[in-house]
N, C-alpha and C positions, 0 to 999 in steps of 0.2 A: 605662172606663179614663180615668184623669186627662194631663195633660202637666207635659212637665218643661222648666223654663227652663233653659240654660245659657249662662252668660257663656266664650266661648271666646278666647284669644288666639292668632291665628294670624302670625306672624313672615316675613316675606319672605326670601329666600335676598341678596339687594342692597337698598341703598336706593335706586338710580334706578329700580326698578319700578314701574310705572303702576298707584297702589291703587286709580283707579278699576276698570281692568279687572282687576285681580284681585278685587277684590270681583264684579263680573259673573261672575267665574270658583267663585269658590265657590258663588255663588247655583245657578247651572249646574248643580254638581254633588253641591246633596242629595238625598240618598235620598228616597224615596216618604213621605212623613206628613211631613215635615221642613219647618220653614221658619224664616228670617231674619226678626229684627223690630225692626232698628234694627243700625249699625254705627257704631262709635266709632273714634276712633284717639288712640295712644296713640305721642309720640316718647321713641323708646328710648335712641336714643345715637347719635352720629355721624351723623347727617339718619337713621339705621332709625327708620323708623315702621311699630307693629305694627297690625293691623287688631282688633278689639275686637268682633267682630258676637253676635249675641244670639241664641242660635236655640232651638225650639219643637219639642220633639219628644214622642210616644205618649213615657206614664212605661210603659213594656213591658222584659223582660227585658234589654233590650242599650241602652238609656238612650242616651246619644250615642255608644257606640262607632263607630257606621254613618256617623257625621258627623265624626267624628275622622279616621276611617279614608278618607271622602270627598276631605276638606281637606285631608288628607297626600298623596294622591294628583294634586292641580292644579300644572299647572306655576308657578316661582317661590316654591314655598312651603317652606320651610327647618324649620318646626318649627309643631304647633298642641299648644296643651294648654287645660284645664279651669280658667277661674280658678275661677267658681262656678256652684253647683247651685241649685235650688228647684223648689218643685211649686205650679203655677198651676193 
């Protein structure tokens, strides 16, 4: 079984949030095979800056949903989506 890269942008609910620990915070809460491999940040608008992390998952039927679904669920976090895909 191969893996699959995903560029994800995950969006804070405020910008006074501390992106260091919400980064700890998502690292925290990936699923089992999952992992982070480099986090960017990207300012959005109004001091919002969105977090940008890279993650690594089994290319298996449910691709990043597990980690969509992860990231949605940490407090502070207002919206995650998929910028992009590939298979490493």
């Amino acid at each position: 079984m191969g893996k699959v890269a995903a560029k994800m942008k995950v969006m804070p609910k405020e910008p006074e949030i501390d992106l260091d620990e919400l980064q700890e915070k998502l690292e925290s809460s990936l699923p089992e095979g999952a992992e982070i491999r480099g986090v960017e940040r990207d300012d959005v608008a109004f001091g919002l800056v969105a977090l940008l992390p890279t993650v690594v998952v089994p290319d298996d039927a449910g691709g990043t949903e597990a980690v969509e679904e992860a990231f949605s669920g940490v407090e502070g976090v207002e919206s995650v989506t998929v910028e992009n895909v590939g298979r490493i």
